[in-house]
C-alpha positions as CSV (number, residue, x, y, z in Angstrom):
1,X,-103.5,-13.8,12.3
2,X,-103.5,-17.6,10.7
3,X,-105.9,-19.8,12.4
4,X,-106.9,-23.3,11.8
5,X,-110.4,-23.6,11.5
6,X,-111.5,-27.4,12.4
7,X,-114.9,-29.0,11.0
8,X,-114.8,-32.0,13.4
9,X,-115.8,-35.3,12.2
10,X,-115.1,-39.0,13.0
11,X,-115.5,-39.8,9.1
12,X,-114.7,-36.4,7.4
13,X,-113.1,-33.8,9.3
14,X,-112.5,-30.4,7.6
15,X,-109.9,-28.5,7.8
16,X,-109.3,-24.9,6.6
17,X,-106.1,-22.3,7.3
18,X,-107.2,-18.6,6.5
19,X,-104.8,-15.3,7.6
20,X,-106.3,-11.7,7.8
21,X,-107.5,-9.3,10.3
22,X,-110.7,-7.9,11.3
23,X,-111.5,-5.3,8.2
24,X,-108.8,-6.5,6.0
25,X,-108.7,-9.2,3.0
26,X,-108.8,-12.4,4.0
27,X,-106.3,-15.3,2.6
28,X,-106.7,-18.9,1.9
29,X,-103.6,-20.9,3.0
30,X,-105.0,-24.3,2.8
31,X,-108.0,-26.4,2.7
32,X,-109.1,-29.8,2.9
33,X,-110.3,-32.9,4.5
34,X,-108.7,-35.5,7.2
35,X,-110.5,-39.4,5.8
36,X,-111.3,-42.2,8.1
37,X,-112.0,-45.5,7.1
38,X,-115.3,-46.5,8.5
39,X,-114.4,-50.0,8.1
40,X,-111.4,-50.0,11.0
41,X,-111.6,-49.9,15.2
42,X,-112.4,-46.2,16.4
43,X,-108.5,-46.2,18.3
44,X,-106.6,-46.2,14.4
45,X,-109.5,-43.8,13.4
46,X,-108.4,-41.9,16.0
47,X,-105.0,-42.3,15.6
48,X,-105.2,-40.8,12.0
49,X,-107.3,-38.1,13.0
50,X,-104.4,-37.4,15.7
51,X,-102.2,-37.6,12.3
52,X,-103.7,-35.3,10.4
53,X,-104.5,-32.7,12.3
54,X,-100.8,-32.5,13.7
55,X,-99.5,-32.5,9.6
56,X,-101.5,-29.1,9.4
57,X,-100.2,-27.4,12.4
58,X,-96.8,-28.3,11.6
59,X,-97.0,-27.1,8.3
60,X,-99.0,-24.0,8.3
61,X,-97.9,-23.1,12.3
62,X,-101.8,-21.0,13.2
63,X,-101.6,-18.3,15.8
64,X,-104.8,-20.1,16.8
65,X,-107.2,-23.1,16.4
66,X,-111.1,-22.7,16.1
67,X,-112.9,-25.7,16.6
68,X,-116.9,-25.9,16.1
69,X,-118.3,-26.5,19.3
70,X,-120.0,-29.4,19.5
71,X,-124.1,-29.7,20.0
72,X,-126.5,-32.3,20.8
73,X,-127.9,-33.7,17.7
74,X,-130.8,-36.3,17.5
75,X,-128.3,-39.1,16.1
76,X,-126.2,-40.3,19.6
77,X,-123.9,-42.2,17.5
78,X,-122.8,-39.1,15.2
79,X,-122.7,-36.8,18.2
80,X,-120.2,-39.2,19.8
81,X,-117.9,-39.5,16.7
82,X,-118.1,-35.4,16.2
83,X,-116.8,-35.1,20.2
84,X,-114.8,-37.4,19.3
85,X,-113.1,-35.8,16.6
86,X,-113.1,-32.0,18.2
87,X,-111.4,-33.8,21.1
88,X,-108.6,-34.7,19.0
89,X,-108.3,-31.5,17.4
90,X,-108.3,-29.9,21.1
91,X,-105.5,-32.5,22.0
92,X,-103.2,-31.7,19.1
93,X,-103.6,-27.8,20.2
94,X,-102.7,-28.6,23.3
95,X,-99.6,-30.6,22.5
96,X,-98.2,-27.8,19.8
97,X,-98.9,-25.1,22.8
98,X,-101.6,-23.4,20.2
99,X,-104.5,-21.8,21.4
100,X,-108.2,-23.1,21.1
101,X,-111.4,-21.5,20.5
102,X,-114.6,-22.9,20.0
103,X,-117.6,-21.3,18.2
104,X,-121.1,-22.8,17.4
105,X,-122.5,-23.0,14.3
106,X,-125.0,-20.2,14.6
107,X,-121.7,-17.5,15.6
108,X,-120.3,-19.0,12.8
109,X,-123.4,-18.5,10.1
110,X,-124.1,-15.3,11.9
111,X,-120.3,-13.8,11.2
112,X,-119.6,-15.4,7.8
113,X,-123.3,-14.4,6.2
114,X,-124.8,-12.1,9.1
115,X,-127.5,-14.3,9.8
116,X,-127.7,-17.2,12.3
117,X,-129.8,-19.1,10.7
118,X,-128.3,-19.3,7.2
119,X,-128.3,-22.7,5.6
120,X,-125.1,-24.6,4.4
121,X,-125.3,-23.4,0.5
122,X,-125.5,-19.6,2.1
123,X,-122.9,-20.2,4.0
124,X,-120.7,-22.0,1.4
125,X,-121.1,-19.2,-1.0
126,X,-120.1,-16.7,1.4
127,X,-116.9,-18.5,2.0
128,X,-116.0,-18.3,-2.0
129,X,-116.6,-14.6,-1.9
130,X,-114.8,-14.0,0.9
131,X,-112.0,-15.6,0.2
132,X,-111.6,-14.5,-3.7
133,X,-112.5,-18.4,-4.8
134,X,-113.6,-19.3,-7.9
135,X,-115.4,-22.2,-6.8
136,X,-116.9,-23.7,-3.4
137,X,-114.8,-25.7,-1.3
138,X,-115.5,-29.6,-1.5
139,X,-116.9,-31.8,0.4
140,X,-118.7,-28.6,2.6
141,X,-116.7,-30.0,5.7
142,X,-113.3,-27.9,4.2
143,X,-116.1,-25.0,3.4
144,X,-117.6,-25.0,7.2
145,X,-113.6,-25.3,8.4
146,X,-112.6,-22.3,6.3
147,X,-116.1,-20.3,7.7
148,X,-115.1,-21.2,11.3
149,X,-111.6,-19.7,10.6
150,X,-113.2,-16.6,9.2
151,X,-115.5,-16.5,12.0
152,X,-112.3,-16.5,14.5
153,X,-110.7,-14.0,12.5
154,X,-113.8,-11.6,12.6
155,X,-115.4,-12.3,16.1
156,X,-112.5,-13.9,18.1
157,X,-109.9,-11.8,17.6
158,X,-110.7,-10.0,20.7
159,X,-111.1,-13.0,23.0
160,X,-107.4,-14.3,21.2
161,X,-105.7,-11.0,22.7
162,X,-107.5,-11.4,26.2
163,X,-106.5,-14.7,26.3
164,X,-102.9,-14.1,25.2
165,X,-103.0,-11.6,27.8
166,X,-104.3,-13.5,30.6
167,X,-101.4,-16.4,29.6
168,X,-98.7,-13.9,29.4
169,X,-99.7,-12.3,33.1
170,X,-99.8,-16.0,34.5
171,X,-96.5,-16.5,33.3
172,X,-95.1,-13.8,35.1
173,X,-96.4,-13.9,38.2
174,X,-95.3,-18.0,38.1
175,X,-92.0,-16.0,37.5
176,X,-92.3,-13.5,40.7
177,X,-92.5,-17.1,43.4
C-alpha cells in the first residue's frame, strides 16, 4: 500500500508518501512541504495548495490519502487556514478518484510511538527509525505527514479494504438497474 500522508496547513502543508504493510518494513517514497506566501489573497494560496497537492498524486499515484483530521484549536484564525488546507487535500482526492482517510493526532502519536500523548520530538524520532532515516524530516510538517502515512498503513489498513469493498459492491449493484 502507498499512501499520501497530508499535514494540512494554509502556510506549510506537509506532505509524506510511505509504502508497506501492516508488519512489514516501511519505505519512504517522498517527503516534503507545499509553501504559501503569506503575503498574497487566500484564493492563489489556495490555488497553489490545489497545485501541489495534485503534483504528488500524479507523480507518486497513492492507493490512499490520509489527511490529519482537523480539531479546534484556541487560535480561530489558524484553525480556519488548517480546514482550509485539509479541504484542499480532500478536493484533489476526490478529483484523482483516490481514497481519503482522516486520523487525529492522538491515533496518529498513539500508532507511530504507542502513546497518545507523545510530543512532536517523540514522535519525529519515531518516524526516522521507522523509516531507516538518518536524520529527522524538516520542517516537522513533512515528519507529522510521513507519521500520518505510517499511521494509515498500520491502523487503517483495515478500514481501506472495507471501504474498497463497500465501493466495489455499490458499483455493482448500480450495474444490476
Amino acid at each position: 500500500m502507498r499512501v499520501l500522508g497530508i499535514d494540512p496547513g494554509l502556510t506549510r502543508c506537509g506532505v509524506g508518501i510511505v509504502s508497506g504493510t501492516p508488519g512489514s518494513a516501511l519505505t519512504l517514497d517522498g517527503v516534503g512541504v507545499i509553501m504559501t506566501a503569506t503575503d498574497i489573497d487566500l484564493d492563489l494560496r489556495l490555488l497553489e495548495l490545489h497545485s501541489g497537492i495534485t503534483q504528488w498524486v500524479e507523480k507518486y499515484s497513492p492507493d490512499v490519502m490520509a489527511v490529519e483530521r482537523v480539531f479546534s484549536q484556541h487560535n480561530v484564525r489558524t484553525v480556519m487556514g488548517t480546514a482550509q488546507a485539509a479541504g484542499i487535500a480532500l478536493l484533489v482526492a476526490a478529483q484523482h478518484g483516490v481514497p481519503v482517510f482522516l486520523h487525529t493526532p492522538s491515533e496518529v502519536k498513539a500508532a507511530v510511538t504507542g502513546s497518545g500523548r507523545a510530543n512532536k520530538a517523540q514522535v519525529s524520532e519515531m518516524v526516522k527509525r521507522l523509516l531507516n532515516l538518518q536524520e529527522i524530516p524538516k520542517p516537522a510538517d513533512s515528519a507529522d505527514a510521513l507519521a500520518l502515512a505510517i499511521c494509515h498503513i498500520w491502523r487503517g489498513s483495515a478500514d481501506s479494504k472495507i471501504k474498497t469493498a463497500l465501493a466495489a459492491e455499490k458499483k455493482r449493484l448500480a450495474g444490476l438497474r
